[in-house]
Biotite code that builds the C-alpha atoms (Angstrom):
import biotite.structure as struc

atoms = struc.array([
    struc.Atom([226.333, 58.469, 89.694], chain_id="A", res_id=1, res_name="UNK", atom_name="CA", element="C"),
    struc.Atom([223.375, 58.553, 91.916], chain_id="A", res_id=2, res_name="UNK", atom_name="CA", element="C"),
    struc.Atom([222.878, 61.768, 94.310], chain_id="A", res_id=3, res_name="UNK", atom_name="CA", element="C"),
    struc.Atom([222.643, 59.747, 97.560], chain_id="A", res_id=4, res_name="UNK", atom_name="CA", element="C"),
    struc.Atom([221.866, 61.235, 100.573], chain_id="A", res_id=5, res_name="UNK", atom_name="CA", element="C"),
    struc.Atom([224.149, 60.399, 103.555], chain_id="A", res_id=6, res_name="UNK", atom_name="CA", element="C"),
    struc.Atom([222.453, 62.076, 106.380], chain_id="A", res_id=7, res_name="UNK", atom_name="CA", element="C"),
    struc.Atom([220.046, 60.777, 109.255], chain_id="A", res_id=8, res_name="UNK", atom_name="CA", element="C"),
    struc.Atom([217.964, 64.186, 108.656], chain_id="A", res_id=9, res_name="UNK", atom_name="CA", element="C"),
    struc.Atom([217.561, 64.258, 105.358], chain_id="A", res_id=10, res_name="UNK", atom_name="CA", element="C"),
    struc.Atom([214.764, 66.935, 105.136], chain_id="A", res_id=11, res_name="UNK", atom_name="CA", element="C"),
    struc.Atom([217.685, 69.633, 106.345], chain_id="A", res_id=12, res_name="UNK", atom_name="CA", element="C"),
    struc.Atom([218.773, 68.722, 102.594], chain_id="A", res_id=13, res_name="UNK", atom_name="CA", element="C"),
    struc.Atom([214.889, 69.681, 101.309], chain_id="A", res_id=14, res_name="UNK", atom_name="CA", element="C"),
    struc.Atom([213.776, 73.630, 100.584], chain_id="A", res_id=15, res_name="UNK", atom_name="CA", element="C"),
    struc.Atom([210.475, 73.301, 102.240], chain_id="A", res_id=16, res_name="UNK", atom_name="CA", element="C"),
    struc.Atom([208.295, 72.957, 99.236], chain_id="A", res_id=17, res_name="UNK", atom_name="CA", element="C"),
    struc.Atom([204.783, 72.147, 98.255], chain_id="A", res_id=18, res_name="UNK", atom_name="CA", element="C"),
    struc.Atom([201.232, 71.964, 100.606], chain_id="A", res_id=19, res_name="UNK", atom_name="CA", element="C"),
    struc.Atom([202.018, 72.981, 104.171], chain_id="A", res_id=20, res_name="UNK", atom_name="CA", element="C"),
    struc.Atom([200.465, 69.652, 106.006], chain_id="A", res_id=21, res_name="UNK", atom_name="CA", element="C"),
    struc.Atom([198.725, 69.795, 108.793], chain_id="A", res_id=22, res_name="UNK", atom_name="CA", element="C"),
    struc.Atom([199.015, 66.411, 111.698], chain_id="A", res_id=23, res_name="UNK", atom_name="CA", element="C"),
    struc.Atom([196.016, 64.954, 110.612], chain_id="A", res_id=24, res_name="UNK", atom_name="CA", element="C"),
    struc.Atom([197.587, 64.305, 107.032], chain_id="A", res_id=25, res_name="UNK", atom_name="CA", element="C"),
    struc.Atom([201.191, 63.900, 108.194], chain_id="A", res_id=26, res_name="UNK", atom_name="CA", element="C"),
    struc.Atom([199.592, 60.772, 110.302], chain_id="A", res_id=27, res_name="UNK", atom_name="CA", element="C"),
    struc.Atom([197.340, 59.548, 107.646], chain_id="A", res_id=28, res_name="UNK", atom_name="CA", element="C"),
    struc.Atom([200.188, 59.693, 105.079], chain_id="A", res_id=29, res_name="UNK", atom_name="CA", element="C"),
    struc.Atom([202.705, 58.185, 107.892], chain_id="A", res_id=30, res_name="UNK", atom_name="CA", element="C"),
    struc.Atom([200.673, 55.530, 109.584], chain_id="A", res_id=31, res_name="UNK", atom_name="CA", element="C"),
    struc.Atom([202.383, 56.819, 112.738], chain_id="A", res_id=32, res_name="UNK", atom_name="CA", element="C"),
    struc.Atom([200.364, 58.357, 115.875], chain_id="A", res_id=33, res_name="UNK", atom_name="CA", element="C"),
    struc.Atom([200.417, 61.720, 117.518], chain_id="A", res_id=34, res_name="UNK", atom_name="CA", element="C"),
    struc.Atom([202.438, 60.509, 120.310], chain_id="A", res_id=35, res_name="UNK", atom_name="CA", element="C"),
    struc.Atom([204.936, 58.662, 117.995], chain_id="A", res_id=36, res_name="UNK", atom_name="CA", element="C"),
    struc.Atom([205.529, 61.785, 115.787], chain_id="A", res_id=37, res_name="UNK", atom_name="CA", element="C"),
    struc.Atom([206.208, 64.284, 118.444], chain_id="A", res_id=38, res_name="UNK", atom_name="CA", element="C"),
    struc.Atom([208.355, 61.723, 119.944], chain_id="A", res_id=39, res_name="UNK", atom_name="CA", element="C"),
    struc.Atom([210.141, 61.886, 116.892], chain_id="A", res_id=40, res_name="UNK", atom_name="CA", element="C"),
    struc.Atom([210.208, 65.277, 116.668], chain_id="A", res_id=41, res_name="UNK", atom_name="CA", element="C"),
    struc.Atom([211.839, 65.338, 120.164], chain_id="A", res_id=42, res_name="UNK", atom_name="CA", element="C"),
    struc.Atom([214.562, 62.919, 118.617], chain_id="A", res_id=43, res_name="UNK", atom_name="CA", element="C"),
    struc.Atom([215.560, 64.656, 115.790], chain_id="A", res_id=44, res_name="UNK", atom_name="CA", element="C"),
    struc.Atom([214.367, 61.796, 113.979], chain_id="A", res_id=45, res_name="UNK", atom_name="CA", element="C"),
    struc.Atom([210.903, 63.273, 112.187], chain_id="A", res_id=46, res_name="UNK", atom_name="CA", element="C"),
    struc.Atom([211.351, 66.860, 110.376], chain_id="A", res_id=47, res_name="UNK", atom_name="CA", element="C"),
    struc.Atom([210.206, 69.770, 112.798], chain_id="A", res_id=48, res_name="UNK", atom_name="CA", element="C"),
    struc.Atom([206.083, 70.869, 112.487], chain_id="A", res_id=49, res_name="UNK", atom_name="CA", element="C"),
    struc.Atom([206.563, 75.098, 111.894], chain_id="A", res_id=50, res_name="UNK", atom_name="CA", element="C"),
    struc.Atom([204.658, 77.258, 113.654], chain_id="A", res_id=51, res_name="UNK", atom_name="CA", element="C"),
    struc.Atom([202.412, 79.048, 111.433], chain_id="A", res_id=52, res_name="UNK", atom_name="CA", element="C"),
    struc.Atom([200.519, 80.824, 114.549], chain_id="A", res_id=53, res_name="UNK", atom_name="CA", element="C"),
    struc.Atom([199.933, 80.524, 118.500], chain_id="A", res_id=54, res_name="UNK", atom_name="CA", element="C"),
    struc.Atom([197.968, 77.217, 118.145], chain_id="A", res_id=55, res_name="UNK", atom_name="CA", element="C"),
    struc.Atom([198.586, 76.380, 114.075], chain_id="A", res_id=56, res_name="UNK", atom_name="CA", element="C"),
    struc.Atom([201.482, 73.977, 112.733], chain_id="A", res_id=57, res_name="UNK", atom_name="CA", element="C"),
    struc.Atom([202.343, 72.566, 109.817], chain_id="A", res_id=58, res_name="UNK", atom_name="CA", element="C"),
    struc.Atom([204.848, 70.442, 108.020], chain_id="A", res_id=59, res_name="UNK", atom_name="CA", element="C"),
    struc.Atom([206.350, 71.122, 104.201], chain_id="A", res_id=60, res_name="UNK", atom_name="CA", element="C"),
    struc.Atom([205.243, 68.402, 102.052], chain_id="A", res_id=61, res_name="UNK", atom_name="CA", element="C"),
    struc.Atom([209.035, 68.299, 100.861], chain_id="A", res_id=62, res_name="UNK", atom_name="CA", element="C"),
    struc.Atom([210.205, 67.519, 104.066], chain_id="A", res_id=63, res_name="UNK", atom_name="CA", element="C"),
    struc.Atom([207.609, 64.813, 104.546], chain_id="A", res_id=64, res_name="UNK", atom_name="CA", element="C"),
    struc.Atom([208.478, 63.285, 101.043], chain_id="A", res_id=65, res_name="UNK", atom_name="CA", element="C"),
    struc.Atom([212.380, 63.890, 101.802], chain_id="A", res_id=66, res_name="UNK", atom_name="CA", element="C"),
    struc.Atom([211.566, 61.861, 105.162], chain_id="A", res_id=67, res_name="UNK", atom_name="CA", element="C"),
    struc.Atom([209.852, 59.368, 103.594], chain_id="A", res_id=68, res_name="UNK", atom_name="CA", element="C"),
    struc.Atom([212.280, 58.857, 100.495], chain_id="A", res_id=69, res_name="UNK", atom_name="CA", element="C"),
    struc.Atom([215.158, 58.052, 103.277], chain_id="A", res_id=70, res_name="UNK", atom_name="CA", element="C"),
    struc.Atom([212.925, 55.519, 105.070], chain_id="A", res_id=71, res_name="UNK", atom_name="CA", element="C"),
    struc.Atom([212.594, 53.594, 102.054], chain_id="A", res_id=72, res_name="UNK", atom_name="CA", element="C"),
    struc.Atom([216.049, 53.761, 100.781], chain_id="A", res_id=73, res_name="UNK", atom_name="CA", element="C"),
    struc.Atom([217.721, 52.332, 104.350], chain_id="A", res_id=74, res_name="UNK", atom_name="CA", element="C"),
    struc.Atom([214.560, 49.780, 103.287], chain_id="A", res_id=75, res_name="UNK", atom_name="CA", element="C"),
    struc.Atom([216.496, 48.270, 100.413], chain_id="A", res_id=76, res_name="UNK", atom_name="CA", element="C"),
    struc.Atom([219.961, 49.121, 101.372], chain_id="A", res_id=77, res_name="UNK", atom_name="CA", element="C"),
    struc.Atom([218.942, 46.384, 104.452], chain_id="A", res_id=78, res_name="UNK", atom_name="CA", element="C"),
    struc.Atom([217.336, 43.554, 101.758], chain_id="A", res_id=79, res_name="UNK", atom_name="CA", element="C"),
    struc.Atom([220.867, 43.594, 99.192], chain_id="A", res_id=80, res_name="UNK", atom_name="CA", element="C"),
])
């Protein structure tokens, strides 16, 4: 049987492995903007940037992928 995840923040499920990604990649990867990530952020509905210093933040590639991974699976689950 498939490991399926069942919650709506499914990086909380993801160590926080891999590159530490800074926003310019997180929105090249994501398509999305500044405003619509930290909007997300504010949500609960992206993974949380960590602060790696007074004006440095980055996200775990894991997280990102974890994110990402969920997308697309709601994706299909909505086409069957």
């Amino acid at each position: 049987m498939e490991n399926i995840r069942t919650t709506t923040k499914p990086w909380r499920d993801c160590a926080p492995d891999g590159r530490l990604l800074r926003l310019p990649e997180i929105l090249e990867r994501t398509g999305l903007s500044r405003s619509q990530i930290y909007e997300m952020i504010a949500a609960g509905d992206f993974p949380p940037l960590i602060k790696l210093g007074r004006r440095a933040a980055a996200l775990p590639e894991a997280w990102l992928n974890c994110f990402v991974e969920e997308k697309a699976r709601r994706a299909l689950e909505r086409t069957n």
